[in-house]
ROSE-4610 file (N, C-alpha, C; in Angstrom, 1 decimal, always signed):
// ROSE-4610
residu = [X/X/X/X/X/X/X/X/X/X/X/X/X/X/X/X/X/X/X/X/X/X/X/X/X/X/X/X/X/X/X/X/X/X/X/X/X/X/X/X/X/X/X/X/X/X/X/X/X/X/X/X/X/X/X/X/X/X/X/X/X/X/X/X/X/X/X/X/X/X/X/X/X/X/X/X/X/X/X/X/X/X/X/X/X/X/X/X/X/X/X/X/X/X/X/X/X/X/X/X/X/X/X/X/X/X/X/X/X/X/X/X/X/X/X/X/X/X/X/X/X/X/X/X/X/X/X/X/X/X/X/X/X/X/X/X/X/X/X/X/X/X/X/X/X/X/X/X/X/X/X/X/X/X/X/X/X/X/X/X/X/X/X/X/X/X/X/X/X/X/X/X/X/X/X/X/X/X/X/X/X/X/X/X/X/X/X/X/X/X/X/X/X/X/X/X/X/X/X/X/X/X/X/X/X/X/X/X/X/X/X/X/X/X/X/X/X/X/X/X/X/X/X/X/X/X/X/X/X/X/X/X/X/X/X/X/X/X/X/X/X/X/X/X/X/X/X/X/X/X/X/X/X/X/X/X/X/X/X/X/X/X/X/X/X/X/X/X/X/X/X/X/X/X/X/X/X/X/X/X/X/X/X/X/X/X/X/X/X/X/X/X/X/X/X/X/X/X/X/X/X/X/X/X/X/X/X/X/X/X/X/X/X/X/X/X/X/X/X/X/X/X/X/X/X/X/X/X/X/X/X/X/X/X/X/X/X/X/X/X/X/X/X/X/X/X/X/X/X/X/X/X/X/X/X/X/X/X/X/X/X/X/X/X/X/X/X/X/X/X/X/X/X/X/X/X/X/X/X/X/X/X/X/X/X/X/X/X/X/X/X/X/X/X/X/X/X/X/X/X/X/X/X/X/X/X/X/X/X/X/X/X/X/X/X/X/X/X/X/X/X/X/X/X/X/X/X/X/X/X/X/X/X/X/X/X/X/X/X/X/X/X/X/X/X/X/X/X/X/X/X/X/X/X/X/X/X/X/X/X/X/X/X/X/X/X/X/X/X/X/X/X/X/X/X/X/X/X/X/X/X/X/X]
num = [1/1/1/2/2/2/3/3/3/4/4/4/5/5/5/6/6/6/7/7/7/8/8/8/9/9/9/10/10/10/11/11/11/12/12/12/13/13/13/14/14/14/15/15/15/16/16/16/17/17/17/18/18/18/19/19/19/20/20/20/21/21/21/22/22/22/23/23/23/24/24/24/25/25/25/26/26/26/27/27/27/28/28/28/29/29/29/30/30/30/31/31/31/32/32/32/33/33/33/34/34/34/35/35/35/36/36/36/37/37/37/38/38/38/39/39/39/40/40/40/41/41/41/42/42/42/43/43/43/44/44/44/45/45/45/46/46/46/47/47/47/48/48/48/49/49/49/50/50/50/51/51/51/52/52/52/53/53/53/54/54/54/55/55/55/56/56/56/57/57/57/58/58/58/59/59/59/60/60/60/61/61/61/62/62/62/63/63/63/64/64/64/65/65/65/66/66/66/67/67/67/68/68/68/69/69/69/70/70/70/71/71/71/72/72/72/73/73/73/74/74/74/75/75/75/76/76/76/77/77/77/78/78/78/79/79/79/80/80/80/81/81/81/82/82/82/83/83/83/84/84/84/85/85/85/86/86/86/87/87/87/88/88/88/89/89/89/90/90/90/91/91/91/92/92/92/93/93/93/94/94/94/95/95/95/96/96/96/97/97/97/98/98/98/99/99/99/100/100/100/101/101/101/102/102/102/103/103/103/104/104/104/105/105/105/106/106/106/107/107/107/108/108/108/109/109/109/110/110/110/111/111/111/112/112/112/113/113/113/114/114/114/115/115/115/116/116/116/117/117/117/118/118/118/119/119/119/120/120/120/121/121/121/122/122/122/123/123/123/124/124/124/125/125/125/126/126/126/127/127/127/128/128/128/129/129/129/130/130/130/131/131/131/132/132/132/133/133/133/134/134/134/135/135/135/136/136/136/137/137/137/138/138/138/139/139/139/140/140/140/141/141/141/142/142/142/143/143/143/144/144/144/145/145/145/146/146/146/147/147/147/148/148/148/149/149/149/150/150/150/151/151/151/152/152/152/153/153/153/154/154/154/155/155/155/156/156/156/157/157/157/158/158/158/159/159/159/160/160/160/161/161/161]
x = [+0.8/+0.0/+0.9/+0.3/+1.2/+1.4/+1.2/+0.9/-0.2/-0.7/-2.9/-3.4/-3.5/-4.3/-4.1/-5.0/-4.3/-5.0/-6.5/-7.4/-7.0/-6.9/-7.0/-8.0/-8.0/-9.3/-10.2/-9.9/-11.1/-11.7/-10.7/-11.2/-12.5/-12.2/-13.3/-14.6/-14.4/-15.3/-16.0/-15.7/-16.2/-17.1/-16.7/-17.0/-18.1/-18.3/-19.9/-20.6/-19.8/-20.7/-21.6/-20.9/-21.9/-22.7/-22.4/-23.2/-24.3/-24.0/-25.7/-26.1/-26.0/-26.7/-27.8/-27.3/-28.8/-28.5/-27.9/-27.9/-26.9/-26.2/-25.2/-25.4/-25.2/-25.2/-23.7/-23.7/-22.7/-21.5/-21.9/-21.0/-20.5/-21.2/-20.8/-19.8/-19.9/-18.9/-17.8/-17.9/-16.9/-15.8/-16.8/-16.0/-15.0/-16.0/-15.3/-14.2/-13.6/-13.1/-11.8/-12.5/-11.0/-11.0/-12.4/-12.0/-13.1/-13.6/-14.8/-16.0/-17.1/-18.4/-18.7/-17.8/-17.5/-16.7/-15.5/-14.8/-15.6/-16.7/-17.3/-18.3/-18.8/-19.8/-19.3/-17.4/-17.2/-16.6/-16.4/-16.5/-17.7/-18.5/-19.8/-20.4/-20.7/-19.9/-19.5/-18.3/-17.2/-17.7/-18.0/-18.4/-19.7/-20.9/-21.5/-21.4/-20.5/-20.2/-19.6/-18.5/-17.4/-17.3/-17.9/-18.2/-17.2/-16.3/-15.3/-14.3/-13.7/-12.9/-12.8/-13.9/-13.6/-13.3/-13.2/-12.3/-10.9/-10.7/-9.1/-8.1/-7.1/-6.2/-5.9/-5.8/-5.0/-3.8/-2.7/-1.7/-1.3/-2.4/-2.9/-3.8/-3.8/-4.7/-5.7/-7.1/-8.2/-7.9/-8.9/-8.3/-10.2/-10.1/-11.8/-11.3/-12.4/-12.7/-12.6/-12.3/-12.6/-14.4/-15.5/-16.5/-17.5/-17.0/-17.2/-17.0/-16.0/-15.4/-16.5/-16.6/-17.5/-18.7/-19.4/-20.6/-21.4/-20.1/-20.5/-20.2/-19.1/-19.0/-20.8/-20.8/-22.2/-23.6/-23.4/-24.5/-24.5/-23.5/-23.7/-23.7/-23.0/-23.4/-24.6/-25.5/-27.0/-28.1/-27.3/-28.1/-29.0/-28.3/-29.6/-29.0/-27.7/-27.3/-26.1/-26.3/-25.3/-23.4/-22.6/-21.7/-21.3/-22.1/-22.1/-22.9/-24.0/-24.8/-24.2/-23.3/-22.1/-21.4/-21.2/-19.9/-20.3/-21.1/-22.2/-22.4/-23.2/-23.8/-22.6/-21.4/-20.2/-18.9/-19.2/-18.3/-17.2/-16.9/-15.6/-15.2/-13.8/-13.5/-14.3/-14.0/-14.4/-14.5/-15.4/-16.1/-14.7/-13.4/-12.8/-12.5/-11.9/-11.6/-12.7/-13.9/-15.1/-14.4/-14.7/-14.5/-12.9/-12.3/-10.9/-11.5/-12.4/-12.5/-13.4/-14.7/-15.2/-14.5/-14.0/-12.8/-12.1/-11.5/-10.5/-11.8/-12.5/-13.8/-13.8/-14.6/-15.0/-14.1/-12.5/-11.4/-11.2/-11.6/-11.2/-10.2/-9.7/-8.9/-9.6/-8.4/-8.7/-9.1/-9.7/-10.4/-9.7/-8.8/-8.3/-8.6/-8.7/-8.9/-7.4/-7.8/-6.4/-6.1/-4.6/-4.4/-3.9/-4.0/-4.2/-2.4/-2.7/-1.2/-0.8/+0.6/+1.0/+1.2/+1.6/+2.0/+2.8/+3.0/+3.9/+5.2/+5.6/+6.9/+6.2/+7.1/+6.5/+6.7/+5.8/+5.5/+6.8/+7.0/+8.3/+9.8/+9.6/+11.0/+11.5/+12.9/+12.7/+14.4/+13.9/+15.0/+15.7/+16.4/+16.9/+16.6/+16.7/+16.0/+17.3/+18.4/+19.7/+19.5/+18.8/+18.6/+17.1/+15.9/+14.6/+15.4/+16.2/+16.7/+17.4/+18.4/+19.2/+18.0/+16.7/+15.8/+15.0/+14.6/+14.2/+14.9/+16.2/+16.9/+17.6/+17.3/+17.3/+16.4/+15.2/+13.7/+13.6/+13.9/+14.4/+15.5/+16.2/+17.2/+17.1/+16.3/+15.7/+14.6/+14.5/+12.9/+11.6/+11.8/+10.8/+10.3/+11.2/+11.0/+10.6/+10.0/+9.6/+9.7/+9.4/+9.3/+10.9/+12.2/+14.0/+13.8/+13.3/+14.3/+13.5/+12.6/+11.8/+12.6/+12.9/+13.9/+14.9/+16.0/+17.2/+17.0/+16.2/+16.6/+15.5/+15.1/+14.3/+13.5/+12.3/+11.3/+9.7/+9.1/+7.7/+7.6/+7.8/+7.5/+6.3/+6.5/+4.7/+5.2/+3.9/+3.3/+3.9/+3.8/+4.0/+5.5/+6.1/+7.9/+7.8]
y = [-1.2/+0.0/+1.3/+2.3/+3.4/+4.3/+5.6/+6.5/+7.1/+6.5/+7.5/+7.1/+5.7/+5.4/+4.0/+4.0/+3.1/+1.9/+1.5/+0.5/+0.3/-1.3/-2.0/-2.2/-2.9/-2.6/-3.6/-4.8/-5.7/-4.9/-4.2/-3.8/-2.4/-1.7/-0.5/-1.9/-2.6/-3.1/-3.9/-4.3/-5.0/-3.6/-3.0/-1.0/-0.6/-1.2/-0.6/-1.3/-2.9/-3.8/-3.8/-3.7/-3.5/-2.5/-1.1/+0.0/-0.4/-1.1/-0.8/-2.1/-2.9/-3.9/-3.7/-2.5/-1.9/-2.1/-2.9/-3.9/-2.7/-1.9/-1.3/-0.1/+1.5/+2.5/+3.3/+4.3/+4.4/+4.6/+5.5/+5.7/+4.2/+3.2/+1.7/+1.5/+1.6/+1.1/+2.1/+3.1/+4.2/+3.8/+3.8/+3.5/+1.7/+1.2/-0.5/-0.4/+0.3/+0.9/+2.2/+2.6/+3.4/+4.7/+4.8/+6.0/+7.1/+7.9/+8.8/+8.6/+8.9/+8.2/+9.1/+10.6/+10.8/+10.5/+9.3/+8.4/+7.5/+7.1/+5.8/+6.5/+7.5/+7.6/+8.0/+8.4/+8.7/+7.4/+6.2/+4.7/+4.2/+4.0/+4.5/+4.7/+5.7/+6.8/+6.4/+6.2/+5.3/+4.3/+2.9/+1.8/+2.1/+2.5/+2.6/+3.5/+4.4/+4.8/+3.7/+3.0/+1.7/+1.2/+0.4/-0.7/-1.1/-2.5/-3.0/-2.1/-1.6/-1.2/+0.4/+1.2/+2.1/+2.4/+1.1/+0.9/+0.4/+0.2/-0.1/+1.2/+1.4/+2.6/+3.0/+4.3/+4.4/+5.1/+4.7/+5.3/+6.6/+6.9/+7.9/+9.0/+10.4/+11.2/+10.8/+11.2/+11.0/+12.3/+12.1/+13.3/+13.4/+14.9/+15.7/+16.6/+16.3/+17.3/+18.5/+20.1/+21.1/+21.2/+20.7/+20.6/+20.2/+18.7/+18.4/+19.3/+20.1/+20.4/+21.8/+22.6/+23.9/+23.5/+22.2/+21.7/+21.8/+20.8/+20.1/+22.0/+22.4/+23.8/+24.6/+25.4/+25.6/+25.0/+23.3/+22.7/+23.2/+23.3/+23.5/+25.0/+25.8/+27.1/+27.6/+27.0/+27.1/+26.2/+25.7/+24.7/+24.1/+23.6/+22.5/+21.3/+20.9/+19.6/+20.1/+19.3/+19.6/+19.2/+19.3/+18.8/+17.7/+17.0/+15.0/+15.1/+15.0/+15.0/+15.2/+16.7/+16.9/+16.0/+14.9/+14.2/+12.9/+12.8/+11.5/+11.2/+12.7/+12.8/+12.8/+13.8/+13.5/+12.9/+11.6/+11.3/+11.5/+12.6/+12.8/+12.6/+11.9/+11.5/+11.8/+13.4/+13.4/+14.5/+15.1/+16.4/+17.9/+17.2/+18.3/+18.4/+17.7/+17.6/+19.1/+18.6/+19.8/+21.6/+20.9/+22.3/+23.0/+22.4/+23.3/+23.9/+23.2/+23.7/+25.1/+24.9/+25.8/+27.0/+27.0/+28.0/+28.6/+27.2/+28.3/+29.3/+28.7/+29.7/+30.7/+30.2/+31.5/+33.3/+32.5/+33.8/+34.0/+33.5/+34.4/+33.6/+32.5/+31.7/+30.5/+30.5/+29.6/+27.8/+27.8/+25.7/+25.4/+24.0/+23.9/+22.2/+21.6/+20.0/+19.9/+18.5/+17.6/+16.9/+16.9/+15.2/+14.3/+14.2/+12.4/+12.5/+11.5/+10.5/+10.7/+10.4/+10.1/+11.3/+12.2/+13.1/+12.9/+12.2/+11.2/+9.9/+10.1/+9.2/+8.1/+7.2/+5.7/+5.2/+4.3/+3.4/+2.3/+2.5/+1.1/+2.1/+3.2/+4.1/+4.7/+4.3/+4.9/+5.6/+6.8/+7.8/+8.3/+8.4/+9.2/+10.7/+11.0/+12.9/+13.4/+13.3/+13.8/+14.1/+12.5/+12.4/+13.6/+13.2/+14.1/+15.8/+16.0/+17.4/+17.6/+16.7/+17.6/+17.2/+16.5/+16.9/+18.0/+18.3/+19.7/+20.5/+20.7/+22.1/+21.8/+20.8/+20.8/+21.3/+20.8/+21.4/+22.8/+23.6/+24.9/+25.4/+25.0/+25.9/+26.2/+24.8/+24.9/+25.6/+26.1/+27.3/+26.3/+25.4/+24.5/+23.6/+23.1/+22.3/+20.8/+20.3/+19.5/+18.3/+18.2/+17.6/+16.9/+17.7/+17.3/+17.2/+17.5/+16.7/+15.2/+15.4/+13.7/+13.0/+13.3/+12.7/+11.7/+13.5/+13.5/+12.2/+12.4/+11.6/+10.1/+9.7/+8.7/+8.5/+9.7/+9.9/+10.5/+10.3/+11.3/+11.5/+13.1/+13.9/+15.0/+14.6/+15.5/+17.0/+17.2/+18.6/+19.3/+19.1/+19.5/+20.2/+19.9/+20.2/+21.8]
z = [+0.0/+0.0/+0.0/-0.8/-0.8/+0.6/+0.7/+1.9/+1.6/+0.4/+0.1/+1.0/+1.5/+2.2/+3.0/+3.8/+4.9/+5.0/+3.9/+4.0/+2.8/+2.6/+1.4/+0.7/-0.4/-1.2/-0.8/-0.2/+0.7/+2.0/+2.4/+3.9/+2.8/+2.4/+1.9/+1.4/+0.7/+0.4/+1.4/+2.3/+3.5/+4.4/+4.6/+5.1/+4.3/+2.9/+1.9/+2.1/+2.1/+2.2/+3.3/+4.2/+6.1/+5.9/+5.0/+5.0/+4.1/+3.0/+2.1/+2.8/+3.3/+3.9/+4.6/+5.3/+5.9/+7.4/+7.6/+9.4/+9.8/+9.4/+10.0/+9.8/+11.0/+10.6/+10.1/+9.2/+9.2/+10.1/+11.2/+12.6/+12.8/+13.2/+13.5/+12.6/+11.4/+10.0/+10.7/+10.6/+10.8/+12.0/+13.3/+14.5/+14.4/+13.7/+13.4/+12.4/+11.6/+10.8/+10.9/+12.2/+12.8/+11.5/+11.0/+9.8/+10.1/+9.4/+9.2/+8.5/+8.8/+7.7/+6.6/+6.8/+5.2/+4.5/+4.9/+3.9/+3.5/+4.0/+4.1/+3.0/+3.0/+2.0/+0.8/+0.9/-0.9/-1.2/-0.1/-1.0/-1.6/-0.6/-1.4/-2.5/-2.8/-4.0/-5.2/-4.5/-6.5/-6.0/-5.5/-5.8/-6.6/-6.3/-7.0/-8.6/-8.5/-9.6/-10.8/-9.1/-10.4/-10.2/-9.1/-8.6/-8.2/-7.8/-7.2/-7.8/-8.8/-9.4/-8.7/-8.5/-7.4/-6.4/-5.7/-4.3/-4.4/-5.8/-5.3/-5.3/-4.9/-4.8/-6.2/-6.2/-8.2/-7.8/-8.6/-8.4/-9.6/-10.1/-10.9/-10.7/-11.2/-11.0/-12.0/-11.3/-12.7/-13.2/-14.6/-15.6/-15.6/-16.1/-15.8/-17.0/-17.7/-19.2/-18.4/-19.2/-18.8/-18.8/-19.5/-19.5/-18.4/-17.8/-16.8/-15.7/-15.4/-14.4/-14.2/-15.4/-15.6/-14.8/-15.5/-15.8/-14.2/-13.2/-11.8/-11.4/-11.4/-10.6/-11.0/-11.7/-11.9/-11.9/-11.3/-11.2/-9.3/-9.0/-7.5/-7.3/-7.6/-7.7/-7.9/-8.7/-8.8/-8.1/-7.3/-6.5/-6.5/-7.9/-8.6/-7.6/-6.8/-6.4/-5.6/-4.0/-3.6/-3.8/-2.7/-3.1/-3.6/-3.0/-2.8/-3.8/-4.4/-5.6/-6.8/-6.7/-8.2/-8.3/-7.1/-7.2/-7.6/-7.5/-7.7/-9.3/-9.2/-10.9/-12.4/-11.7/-12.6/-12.1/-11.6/-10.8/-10.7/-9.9/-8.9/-7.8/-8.0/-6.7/-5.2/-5.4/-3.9/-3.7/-2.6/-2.5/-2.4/-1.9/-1.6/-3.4/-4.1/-5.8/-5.7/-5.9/-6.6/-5.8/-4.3/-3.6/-4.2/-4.7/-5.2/-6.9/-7.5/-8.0/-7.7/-7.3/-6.9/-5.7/-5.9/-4.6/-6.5/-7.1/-8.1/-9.1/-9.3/-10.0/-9.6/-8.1/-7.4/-7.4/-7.4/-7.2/-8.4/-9.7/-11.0/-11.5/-11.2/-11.8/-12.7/-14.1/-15.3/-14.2/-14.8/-14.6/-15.6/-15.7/-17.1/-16.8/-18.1/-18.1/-17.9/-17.0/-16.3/-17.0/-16.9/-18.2/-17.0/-16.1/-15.6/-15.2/-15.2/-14.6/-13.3/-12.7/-11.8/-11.5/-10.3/-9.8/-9.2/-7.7/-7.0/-7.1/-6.2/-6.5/-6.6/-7.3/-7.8/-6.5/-6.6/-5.2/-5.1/-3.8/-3.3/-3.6/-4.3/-5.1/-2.9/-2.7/-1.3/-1.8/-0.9/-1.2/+0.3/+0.3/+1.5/+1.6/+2.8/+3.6/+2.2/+2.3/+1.5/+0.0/-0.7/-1.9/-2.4/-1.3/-1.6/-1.9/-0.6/-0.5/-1.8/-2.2/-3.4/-4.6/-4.6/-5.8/-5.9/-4.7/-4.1/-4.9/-4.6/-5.1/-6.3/-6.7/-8.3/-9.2/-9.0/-9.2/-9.0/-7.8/-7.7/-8.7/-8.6/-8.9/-10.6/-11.1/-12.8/-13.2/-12.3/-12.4/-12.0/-11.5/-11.1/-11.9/-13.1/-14.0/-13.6/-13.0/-12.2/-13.7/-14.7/-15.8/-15.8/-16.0/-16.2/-15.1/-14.0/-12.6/-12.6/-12.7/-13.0/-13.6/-14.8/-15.6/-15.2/-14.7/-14.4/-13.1/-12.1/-11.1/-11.1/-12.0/-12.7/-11.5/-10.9/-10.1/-10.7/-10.3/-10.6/-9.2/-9.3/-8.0/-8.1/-6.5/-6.0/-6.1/-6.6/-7.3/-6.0/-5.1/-3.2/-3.2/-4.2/-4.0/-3.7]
């Protein structure tokens, strides 16, 4: 498992399972679970959106049309559907995804469609505090070319540097 997340993809599915069952309330699932029952409802969420396949971890970003992204921001802006309902209807991950968008709308900044992929270091890739540091200030020191230091040090690094 990477550091996204700390439940495997049986344990989330065992967690929906007890929830749509009906016999269980969310809090119960939550507290047996050691998580929150708004993780529990954006499993939820992508299962029903993708069924088994949206519980497993991605080691990818999803990619969102600029269309979509307009579409769900001004469906909740008009309050035709709340947050969880946008997220439902055009399935997105998850309510904070929408709320960044709607936060960058709201201040006057471009929404631009995502192209996907990895952002993060590859999983199992272990670096030393020394090695992260001198990628840091490589990435710095190239105007933040985050693209050649990926390269250069055969990493995909978080957006976070």
């Amino acid at each position: 498992m990477s550091g996204r997340t700390k439940f495997t993809w049986k344990q989330r599915l065992e967690a929906v399972e007890m929830c749509l069952s009906g016999d269980y309330s969310y809090i119960t699932v939550a507290k047996k679970f050691n998580t929150r029952d708004s993780t529990l409802r954006n499993w939820i969420s992508s299962y029903k959106n993708n069924g088994i396949d949206g519980l497993q971890e991605s080691h990818t970003w999803r990619k969102y049309p600029l269309e979509l992204k307009l579409a769900a921001v001004n469906d909740y802006l008009s309050r035709k559907f709340s947050l969880s309902e946008c997220c439902d209807k055009y399935n997105i991950s998850s309510n904070s995804v929408l709320r960044k968008w709607i936060s960058k709308y709201n201040s006057g900044k471009e929404l631009k469609a995502t192209n996907g992929g990895s952002t993060r270091m590859k999983a199992g890739c272990k670096t030393t505090f020394e090695e992260r540091l001198e990628i840091a200030l490589y990435a710095i020191e190239h105007g933040k070319n985050y693209s050649a230091t990926a390269k250069k040090y055969n990493v995909i690094l978080s957006t976070s540097i």
